[in-house]
C-alpha positions as CSV (number, residue, x, y, z in Angstrom):
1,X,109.4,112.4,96.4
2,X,112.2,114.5,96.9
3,X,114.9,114.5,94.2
4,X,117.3,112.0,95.9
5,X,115.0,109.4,97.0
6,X,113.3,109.9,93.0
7,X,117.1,109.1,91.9
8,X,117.9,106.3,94.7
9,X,114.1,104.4,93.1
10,X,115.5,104.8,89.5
11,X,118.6,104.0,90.1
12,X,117.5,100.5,92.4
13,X,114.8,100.1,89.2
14,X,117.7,100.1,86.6
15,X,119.8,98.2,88.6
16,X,117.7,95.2,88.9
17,X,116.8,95.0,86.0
18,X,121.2,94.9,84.8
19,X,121.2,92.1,87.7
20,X,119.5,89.8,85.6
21,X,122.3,88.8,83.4
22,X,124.4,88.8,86.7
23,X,122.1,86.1,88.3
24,X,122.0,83.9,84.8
25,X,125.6,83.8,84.5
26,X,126.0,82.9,88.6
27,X,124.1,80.0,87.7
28,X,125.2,78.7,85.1
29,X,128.8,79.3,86.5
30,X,127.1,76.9,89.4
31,X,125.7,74.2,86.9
32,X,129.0,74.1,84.9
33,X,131.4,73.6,88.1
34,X,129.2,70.9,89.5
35,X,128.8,69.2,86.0
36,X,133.3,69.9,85.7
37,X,132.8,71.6,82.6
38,X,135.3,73.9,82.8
39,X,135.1,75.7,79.0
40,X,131.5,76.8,80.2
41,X,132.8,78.0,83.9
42,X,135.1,80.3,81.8
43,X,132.1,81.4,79.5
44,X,130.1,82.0,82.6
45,X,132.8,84.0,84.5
46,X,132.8,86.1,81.1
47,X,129.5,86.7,81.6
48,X,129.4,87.4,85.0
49,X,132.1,89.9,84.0
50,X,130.2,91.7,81.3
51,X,127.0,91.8,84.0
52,X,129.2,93.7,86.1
53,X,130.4,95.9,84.0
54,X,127.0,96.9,82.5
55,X,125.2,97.2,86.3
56,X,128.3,99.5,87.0
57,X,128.0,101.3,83.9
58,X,124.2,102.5,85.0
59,X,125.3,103.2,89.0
60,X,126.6,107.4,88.0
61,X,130.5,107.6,89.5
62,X,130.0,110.0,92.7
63,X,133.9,110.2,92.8
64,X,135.8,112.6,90.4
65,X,138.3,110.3,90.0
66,X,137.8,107.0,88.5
67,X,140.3,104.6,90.3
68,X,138.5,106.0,93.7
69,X,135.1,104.9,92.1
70,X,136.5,101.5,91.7
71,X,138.2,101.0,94.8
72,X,135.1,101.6,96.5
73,X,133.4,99.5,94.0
74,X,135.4,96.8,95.1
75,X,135.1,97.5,98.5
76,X,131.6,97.4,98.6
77,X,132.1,93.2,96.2
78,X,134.7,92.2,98.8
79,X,132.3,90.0,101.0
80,X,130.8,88.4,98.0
81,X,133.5,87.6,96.0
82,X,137.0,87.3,97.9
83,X,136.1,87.7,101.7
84,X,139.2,86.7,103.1
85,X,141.3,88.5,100.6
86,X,143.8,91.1,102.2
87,X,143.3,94.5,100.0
88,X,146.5,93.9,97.9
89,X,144.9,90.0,97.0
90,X,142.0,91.6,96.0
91,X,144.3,94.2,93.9
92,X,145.7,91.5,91.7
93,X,142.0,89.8,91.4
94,X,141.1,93.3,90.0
95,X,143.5,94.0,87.8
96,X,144.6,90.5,86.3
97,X,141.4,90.9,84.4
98,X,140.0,93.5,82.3
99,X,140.1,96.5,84.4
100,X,142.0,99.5,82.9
């Protein structure tokens, strides 16, 4: 294999196996809203957000700029998490949470 398609398998490898926690957390964020337990929504949305932030942590940041790397970031969530959101929505979703 030639260097990038080496990198794209390892990187696909390491990612699924971050996902993991991602997927837990979905569902239990799932179980929790349908049971209207809203204390273990919040602990699953923690979750979910720590999932993220350690599949993003082993994806290497192509852009020498940070705040590019996360717009794109974003960009590339949009559909899944706030599909109808205009840009500046999706802004506030962003940084209301833990982003620096």
């Amino acid at each position: 294999a030639v260097p990038a398609e080496e990198w794209f398998w390892r990187l696909h490898v390491a990612m699924e196996g971050e996902a993991r926690e991602i997927i837990h957390a979905i569902h239990n964020g799932i179980e929790a809203i349908r049971k209207d337990k809203m204390e273990e929504v919040t602990i699953s949305l923690n979750q979910l957000s720590n999932g993220i932030r350690s599949l993003i942590a082993c994806h290497p940041d192509p852009y020498p700029h940070s705040a590019r790397a996360e717009l794109v970031l974003w960009r590339r969530l949009k559909p899944f998490i706030a599909a109808n959101a205009s840009l500046k929505e999706l802004s506030c979703f962003v940084y209301a949470g833990h982003s620096p």
